[in-house]
C-alpha positions as CSV (number, residue, x, y, z in Angstrom):
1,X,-10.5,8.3,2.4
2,X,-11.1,8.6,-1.1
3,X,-7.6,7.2,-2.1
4,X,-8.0,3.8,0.1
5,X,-11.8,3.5,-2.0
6,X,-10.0,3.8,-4.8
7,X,-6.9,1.2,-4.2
8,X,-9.6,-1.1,-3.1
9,X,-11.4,-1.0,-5.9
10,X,-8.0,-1.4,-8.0
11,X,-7.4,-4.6,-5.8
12,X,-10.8,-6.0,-6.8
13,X,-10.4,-5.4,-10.7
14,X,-7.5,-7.5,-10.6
15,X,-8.6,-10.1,-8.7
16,X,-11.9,-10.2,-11.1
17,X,-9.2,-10.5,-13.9
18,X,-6.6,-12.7,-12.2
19,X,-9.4,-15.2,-11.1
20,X,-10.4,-16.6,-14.3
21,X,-6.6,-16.9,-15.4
22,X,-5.9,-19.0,-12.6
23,X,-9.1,-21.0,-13.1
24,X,-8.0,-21.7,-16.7
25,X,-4.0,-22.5,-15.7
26,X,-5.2,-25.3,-13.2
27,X,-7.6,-26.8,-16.6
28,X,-4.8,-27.4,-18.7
């Protein structure tokens, strides 16, 4: 149970970093 919290969490982090990348490749 602990372990799925965890890769959740994981999956969020890099969708809060991935976002703004993507948001900046479509500006240019």
């Amino acid at each position: 149970m602990l372990l799925m919290l965890q890769m959740r969490l994981k999956k969020i982090d890099m969708l809060m970093i991935a976002t703004p990348f993507l948001k900046m490749l479509r500006n240019h």
